[in-house]
LOLUM-168719 format. One record per residue (C-alpha): residue number from 1; residue in one letter; x negated, y, z. Coordinates in Angstrom, 2 decimals. Layout:
BEGIN
- resi  resn  east  north  up
- NUM  A  X  Y  Z $
...
***
This chain:
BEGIN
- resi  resn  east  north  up
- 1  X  -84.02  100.68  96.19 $
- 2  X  -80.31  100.69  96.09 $
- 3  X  -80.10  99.41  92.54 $
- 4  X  -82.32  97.05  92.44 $
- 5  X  -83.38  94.88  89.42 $
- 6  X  -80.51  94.79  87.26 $
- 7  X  -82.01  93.45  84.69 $
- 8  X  -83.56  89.91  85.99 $
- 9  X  -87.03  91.40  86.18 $
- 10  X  -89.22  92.03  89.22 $
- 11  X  -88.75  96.29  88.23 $
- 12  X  -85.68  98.50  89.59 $
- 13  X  -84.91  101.16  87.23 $
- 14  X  -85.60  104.84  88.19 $
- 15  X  -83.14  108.04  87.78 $
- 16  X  -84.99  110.64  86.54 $
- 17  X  -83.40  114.31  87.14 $
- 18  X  -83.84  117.41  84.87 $
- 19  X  -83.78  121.24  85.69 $
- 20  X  -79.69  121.08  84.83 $
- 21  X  -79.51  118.02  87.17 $
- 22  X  -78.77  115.71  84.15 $
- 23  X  -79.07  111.93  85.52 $
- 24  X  -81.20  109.88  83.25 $
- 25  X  -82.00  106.00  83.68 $
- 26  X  -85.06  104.78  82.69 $
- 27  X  -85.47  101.61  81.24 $
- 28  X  -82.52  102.57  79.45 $
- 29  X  -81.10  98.90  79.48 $
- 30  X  -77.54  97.82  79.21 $
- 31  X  -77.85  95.92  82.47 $
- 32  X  -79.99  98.97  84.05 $
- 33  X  -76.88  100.98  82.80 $
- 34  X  -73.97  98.62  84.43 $
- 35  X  -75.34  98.54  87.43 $
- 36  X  -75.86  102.38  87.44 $
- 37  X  -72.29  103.40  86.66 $
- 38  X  -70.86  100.37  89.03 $
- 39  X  -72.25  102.15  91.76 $
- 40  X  -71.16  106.25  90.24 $
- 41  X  -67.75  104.90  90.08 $
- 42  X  -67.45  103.91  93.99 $
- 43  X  -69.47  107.25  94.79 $
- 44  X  -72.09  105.54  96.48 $
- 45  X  -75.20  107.16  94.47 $
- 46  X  -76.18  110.40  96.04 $
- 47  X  -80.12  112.47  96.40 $
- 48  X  -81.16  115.52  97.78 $
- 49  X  -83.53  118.03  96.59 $
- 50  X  -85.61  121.33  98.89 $
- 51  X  -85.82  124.70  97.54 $
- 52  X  -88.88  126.08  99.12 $
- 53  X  -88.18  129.54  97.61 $
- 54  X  -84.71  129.25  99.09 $
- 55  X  -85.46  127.36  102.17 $
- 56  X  -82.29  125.51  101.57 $
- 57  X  -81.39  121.75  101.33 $
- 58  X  -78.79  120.49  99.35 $
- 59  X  -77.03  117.14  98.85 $
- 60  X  -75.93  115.56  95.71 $
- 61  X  -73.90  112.50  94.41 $
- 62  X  -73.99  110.95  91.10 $
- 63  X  -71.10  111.18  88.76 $
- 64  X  -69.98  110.70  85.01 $
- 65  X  -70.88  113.79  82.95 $
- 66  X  -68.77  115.41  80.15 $
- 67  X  -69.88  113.28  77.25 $
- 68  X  -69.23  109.63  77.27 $
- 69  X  -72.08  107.37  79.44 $
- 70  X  -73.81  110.78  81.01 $
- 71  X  -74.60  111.02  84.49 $
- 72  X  -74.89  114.28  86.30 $
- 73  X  -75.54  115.36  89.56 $
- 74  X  -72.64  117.06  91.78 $
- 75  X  -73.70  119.18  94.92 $
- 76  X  -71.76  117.73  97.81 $
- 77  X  -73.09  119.61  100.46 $
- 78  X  -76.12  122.59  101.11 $
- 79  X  -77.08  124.36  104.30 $
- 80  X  -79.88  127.07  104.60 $
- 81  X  -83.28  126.08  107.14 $
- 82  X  -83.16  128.63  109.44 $
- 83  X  -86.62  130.61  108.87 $
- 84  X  -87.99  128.27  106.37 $
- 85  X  -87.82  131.50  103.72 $
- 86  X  -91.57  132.51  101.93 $
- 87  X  -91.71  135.35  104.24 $
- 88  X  -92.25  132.37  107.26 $
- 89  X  -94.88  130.55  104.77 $
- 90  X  -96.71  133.95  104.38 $
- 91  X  -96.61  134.75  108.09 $
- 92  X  -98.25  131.62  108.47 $
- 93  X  -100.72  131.90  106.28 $
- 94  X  -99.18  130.48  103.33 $
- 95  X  -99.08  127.21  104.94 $
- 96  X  -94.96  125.75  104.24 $
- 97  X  -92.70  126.31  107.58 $
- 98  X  -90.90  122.87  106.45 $
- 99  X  -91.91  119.11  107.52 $
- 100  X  -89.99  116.15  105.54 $
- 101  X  -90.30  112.74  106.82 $
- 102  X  -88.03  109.79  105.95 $
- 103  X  -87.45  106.02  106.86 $
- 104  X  -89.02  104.04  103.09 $
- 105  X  -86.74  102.43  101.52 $
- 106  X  -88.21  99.11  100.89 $
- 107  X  -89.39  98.71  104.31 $
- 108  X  -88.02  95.75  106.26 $
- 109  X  -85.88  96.33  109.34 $
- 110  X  -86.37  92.95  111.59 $
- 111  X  -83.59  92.95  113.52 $
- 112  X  -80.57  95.54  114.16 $
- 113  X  -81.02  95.47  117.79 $
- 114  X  -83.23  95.71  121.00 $
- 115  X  -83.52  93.08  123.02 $
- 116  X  -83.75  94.49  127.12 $
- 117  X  -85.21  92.64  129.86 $
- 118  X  -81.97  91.92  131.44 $
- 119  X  -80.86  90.39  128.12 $
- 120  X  -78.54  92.67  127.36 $
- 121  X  -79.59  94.89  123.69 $
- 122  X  -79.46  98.16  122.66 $
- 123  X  -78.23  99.06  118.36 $
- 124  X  -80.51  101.02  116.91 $
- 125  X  -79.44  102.89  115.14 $
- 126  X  -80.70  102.62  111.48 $
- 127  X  -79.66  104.95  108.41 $
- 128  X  -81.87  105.01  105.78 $
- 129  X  -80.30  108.05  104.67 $
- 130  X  -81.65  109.67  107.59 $
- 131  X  -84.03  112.40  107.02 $
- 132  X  -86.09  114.70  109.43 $
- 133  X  -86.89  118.20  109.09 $
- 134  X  -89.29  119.96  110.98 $
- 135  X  -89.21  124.00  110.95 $
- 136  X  -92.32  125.96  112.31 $
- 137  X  -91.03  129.54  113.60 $
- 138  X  -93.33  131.58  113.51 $
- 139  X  -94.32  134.58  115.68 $
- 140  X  -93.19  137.92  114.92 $
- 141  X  -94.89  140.07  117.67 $
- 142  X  -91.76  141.48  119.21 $
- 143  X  -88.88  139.82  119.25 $
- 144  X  -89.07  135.86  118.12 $
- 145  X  -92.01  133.95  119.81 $
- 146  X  -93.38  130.93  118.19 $
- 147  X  -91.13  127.69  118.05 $
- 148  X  -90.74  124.39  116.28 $
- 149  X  -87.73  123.26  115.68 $
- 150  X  -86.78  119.51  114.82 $
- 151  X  -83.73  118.21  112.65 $
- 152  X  -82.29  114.92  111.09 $
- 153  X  -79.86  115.54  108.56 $
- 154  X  -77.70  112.80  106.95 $
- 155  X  -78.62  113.51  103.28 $
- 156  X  -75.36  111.60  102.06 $
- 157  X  -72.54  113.82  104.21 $
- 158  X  -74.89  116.49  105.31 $
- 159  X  -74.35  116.55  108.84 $
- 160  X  -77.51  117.15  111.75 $
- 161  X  -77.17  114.20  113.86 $
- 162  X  -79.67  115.39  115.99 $
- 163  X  -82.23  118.93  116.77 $
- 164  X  -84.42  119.46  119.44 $
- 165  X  -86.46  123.15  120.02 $
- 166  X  -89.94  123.22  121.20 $
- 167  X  -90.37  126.84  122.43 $
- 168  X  -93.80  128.36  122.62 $
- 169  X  -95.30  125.51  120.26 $
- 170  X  -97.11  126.12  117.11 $
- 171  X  -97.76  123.62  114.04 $
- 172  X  -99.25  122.51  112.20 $
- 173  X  -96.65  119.57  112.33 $
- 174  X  -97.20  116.04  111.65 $
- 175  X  -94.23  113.39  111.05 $
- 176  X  -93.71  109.90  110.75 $
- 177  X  -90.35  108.16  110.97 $
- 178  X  -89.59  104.53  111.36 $
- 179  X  -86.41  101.97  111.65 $
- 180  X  -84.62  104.08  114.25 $
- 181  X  -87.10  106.55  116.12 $
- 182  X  -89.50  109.59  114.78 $
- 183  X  -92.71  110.82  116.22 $
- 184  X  -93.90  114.18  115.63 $
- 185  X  -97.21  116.12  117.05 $
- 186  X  -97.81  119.49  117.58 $
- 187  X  -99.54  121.84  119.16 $
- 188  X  -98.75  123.91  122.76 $
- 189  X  -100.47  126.73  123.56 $
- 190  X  -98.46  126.85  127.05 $
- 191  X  -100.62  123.98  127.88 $
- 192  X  -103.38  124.53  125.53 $
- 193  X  -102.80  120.96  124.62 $
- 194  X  -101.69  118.85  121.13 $
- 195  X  -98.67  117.21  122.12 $
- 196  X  -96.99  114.05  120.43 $
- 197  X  -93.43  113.74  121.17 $
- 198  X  -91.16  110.27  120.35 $
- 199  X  -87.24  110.68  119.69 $
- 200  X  -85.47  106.84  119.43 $
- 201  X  -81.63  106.40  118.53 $
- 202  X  -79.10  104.22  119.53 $
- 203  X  -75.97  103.72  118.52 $
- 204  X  -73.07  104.43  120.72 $
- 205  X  -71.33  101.20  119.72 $
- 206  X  -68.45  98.84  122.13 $
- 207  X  -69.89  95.64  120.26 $
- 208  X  -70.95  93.22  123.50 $
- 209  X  -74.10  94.13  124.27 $
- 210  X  -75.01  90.83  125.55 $
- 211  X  -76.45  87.83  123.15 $
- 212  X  -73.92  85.13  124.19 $
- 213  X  -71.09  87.86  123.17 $
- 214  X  -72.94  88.31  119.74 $
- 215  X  -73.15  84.50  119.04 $
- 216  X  -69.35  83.84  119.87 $
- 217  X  -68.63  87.14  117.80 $
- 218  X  -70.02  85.62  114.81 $
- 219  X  -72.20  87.96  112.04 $
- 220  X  -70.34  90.56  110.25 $
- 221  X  -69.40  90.18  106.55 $
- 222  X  -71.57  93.57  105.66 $
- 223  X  -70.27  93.19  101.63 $
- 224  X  -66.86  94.76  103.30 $
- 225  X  -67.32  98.42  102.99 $
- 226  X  -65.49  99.00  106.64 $
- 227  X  -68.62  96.89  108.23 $
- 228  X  -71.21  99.17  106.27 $
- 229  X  -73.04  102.42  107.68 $
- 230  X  -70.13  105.44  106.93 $
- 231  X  -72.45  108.72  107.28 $
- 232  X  -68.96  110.66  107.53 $
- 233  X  -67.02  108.59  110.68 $
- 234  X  -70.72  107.35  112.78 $
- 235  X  -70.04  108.94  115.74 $
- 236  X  -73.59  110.25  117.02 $
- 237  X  -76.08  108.33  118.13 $
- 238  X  -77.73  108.29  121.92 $
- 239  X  -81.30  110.00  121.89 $
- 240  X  -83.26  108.99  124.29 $
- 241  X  -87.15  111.14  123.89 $
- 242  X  -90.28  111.74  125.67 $
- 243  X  -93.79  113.77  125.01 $
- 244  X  -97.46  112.68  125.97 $
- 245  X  -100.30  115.12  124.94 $
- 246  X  -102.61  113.83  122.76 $
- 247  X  -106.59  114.55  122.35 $
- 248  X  -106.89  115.29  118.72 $
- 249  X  -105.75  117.36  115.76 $
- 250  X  -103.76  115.69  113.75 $
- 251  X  -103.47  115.56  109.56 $
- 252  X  -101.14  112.78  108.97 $
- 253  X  -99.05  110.36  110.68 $
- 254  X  -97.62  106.97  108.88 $
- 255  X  -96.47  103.75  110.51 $
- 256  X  -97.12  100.00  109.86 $
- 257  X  -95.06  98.30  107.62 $
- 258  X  -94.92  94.34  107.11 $
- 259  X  -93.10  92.30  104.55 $
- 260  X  -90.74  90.93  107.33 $
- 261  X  -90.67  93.62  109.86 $
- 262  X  -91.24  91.01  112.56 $
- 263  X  -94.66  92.38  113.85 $
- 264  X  -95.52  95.13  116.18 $
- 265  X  -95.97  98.64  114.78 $
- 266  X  -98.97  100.53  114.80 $
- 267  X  -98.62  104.30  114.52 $
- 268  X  -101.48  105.15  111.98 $
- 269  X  -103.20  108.86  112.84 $
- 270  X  -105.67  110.51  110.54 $
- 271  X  -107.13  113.59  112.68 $
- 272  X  -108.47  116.51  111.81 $
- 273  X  -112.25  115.39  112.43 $
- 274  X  -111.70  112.88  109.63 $
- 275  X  -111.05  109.44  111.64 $
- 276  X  -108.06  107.11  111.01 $
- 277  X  -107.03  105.72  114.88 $
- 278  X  -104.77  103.07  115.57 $
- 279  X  -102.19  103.71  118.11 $
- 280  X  -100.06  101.10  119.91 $
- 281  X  -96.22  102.07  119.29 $
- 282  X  -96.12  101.11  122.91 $
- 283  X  -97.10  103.84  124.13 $
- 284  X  -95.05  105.91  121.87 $
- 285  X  -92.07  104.51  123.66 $
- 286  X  -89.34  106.85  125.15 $
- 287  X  -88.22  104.00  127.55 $
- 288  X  -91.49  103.96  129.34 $
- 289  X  -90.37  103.92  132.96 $
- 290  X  -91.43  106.82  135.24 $
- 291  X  -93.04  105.00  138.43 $
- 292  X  -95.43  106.46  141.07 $
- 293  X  -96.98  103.00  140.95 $
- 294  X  -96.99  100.16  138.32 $
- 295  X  -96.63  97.77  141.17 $
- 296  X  -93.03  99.00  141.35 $
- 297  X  -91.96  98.67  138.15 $
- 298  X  -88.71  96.39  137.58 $
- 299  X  -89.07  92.48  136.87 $
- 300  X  -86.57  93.58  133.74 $
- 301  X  -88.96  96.48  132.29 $
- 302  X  -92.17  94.11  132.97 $
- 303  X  -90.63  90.86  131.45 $
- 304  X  -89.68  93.53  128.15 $
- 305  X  -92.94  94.61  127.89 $
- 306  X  -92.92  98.41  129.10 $
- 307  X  -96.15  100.37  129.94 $
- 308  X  -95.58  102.79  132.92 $
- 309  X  -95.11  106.61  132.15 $
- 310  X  -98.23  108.65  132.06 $
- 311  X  -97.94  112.24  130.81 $
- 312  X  -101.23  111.90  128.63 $
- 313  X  -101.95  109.41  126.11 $
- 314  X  -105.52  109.57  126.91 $
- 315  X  -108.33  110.37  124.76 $
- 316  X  -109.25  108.03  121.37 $
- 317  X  -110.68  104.79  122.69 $
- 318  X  -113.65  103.49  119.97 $
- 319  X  -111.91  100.32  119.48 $
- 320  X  -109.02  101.98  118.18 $
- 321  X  -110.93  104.37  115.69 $
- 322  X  -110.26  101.69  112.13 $
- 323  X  -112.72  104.21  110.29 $
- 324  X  -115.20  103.28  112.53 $
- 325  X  -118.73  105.49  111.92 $
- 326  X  -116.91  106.45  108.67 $
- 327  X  -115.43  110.53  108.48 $
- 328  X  -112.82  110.79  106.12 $
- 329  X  -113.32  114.41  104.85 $
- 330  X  -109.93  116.38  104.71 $
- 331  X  -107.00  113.85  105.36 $
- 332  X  -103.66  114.69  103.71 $
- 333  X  -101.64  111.85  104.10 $
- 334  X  -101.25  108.17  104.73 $
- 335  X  -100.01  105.01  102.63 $
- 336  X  -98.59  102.05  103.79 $
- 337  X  -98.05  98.83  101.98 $
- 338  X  -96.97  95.28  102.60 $
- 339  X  -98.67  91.94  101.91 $
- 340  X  -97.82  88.60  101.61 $
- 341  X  -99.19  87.97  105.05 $
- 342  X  -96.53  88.96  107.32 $
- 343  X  -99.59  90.02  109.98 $
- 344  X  -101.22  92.43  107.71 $
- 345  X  -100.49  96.23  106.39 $
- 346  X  -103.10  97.77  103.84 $
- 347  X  -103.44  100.98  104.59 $
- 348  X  -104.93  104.19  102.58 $
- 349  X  -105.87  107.66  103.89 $
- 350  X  -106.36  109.64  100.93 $
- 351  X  -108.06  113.57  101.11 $
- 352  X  -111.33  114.51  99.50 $
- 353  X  -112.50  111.08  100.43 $
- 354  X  -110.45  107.70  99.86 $
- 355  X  -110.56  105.38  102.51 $
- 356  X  -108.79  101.86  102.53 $
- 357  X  -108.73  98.86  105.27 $
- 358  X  -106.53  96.49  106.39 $
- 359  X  -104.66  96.75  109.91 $
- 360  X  -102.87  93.83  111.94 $
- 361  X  -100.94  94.63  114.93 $
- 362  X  -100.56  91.39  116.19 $
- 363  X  -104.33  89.75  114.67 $
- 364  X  -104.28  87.73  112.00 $
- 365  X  -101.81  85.34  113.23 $
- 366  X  -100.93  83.81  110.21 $
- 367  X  -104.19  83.46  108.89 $
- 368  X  -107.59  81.33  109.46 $
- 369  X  -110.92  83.22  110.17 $
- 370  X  -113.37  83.24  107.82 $
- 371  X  -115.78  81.23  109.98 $
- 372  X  -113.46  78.88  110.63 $
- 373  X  -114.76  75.52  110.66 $
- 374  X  -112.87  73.49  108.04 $
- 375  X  -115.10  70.01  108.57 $
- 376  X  -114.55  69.84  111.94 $
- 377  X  -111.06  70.46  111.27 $
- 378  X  -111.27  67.71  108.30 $
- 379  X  -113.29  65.37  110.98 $
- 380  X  -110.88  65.47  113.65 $
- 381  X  -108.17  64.42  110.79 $
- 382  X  -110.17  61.41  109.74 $
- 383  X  -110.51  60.59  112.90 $
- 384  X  -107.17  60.25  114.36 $
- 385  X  -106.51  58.45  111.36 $
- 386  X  -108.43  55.87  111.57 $
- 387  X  -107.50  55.65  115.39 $
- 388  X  -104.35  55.49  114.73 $
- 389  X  -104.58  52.59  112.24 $
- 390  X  -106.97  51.12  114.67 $
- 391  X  -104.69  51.14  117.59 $
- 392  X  -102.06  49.63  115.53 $
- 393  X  -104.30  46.78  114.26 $
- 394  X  -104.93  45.66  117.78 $
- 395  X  -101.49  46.05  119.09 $
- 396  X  -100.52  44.10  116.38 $
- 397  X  -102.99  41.31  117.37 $
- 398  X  -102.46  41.20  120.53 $
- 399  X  -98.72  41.07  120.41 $
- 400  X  -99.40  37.77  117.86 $
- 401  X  -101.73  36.09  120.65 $
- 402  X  -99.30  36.35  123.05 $
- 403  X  -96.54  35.21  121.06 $
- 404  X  -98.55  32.04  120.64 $
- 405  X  -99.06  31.33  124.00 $
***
């Protein structure tokens, strides 16, 4: 939340927008207020809203109104989805051509970079802005055959950093987006196969790209506005993508999210049979080196960690179904949310049925077992105590007979 709590308590305001894109803030406060119009007056409050009817997007910014203290919204920018119009939706059954998926606000982002095996890094690169639209094209019998096509828009200057085109692919489409990459699944009749496909960005930065150049470079001071993200002057980022097919059909995609950001994600799946899986981002990775034998892999890519290429990510191991004997009857979507414990996500597939659990990447790292045993633990302690004093006592003595000899 960009605002934050403005007025000491643990509660950001909200902006609530009407029909006439009127700007409201609720709690009305005088410190909710401030804090609102502080940021109108730089221009740095903007939203976006999708006409479905319209199949258009269109950017907005916050601004001072005509009366005194009123907040409106002012379109900055609008483009038109290419086929997302309700003829598309009723070609397809009235199911919506359009996919959103964006990066939550309030998740943590660990670190800004990726640390290689050679030491060097890679900048993500991370806008929260950043939002992806998927369009399904559908088939029209004669001239257009069925496509998906992929875009992330930057909702604040409205430009498409980056599309990709799956020909001969069909939706239902499923998307999940996280710090810097997106992961989408589809399905291709070309193969007769479900494919997931992963898209990660970089930024094309000349920062040193090596740690000891970072340390002697010192942090930038991010409260200058020339060190922040500029949606307008980023150059592009570098896209580096790859696609695995997948065994299942799936309803809903999320991602892990931790109150730190430190530990591994998990990309969460709830397929269409009504089982929540558990898949390793890992294996969702687009730098996965392509090797005829693991053997050859690079001492670089197997000191970062890599798993070797394999053009299917294989079918849903048991271990990895969270649901367990558990069907989850018509999935719609997935929530994520953090805990104190920086090892564990709760997690909530909601449908017909509601189904909750908890899911650590990493184990419970931070955290004792339940059968942990606590008087062994509470033994040992006593123990080395009183060895300790023990050893002491007869140093002690033994120094003092010695001195008297």
């Amino acid at each position: 939340d960009p605002l934050g709590a403005a007025d000491g308590s643990t509660r950001p305001p909200v902006l609530l927008v009407d029909d006439s894109l009127n700007v409201f803030v609720y709690p009305p406060t005088e410190d909710n207020l401030k804090g609102v119009r502080s940021l109108t007056s730089s221009g740095d409050l903007f939203f976006y809203l999708f006409d479905k009817t319209k199949g258009s997007l269109t950017g907005y910014v916050v601004a001072p109104g005509g009366a005194e203290g009123k907040l409106v919204g002012q379109p900055r920018w609008s483009m038109v989805l290419p086929g997302a119009s309700a003829a598309a939706a009723e070609a397809l059954g009235g199911r919506s051509p359009v996919t959103l998926a964006s990066f939550p606000s309030s998740a943590a982002v660990h670190s800004p970079v990726r640390v290689l095996g050679d030491r060097n890094v890679l900048h993500k690169y991370i806008n929260r802005n950043l939002l992806a639209v998927g369009i399904e094209h559908p088939d029209d019998g004669e001239y257009e055959e069925a496509s998906l096509q992929v875009l992330l828009v930057d909702t604040v200057s409205g430009k498409v950093v980056h599309s990709a085109r799956h020909r001969e692919a069909k939706g239902p489409l499923s998307f999940v987006m996280g710090e810097n990459w997106l992961v989408w699944h589809y399905w291709s009749p070309k193969s007769l196969t479900y494919q997931m496909a992963v898209a990660e960005l970089f930024t094309n930065t000349t920062v040193g790209a090596d740690p000891l150049s970072l340390l002697l470079g010192g942090a930038p001071d991010y409260t200058q506005r020339e060190n922040g993200f500029d949606g307008y002057s980023a150059p592009p980022p570098h896209v580096l993508a790859q696609g695995y097919a997948f065994s299942a059909p799936v309803n809903a995609l999320a991602v892990t999210q931790t109150i730190a950001g430190i530990t591994p994600k998990f990309v969460l799946v709830a397929t269409a049979a009504g089982q929540f899986v558990l898949l390793d981002k890992r294996f969702l990775d687009p730098r996965r080196p392509v090797v005829s034998d693991p053997k050859k892999m690079s001492a670089a890519d197997r000191e970062e960690g890599l798993v070797p290429y394999g053009p299917s990510l294989g079918g849903i191991s048991p271990l990895s179904v969270a649901s367990h004997k558990h069907t989850i009857a018509r999935p719609r979507s997935i929530v994520c949310g953090t805990t104190l414990l920086e090892s564990t996500t709760l997690a909530v597939v909601h449908g017909l049925d509601l189904f909750m659990t908890r899911v650590a990447p990493a184990r419970e790292f931070d955290r004792l077992n339940e059968d942990f045993n606590y008087v062994a633990l509470v033994g040992a302690i006593i123990l080395l105590a009183v060895a300790t004093v023990g050893t002491e006592w007869y140093s002690t003595r033994k120094d003092l007979a010695r001195a008297w000899k």
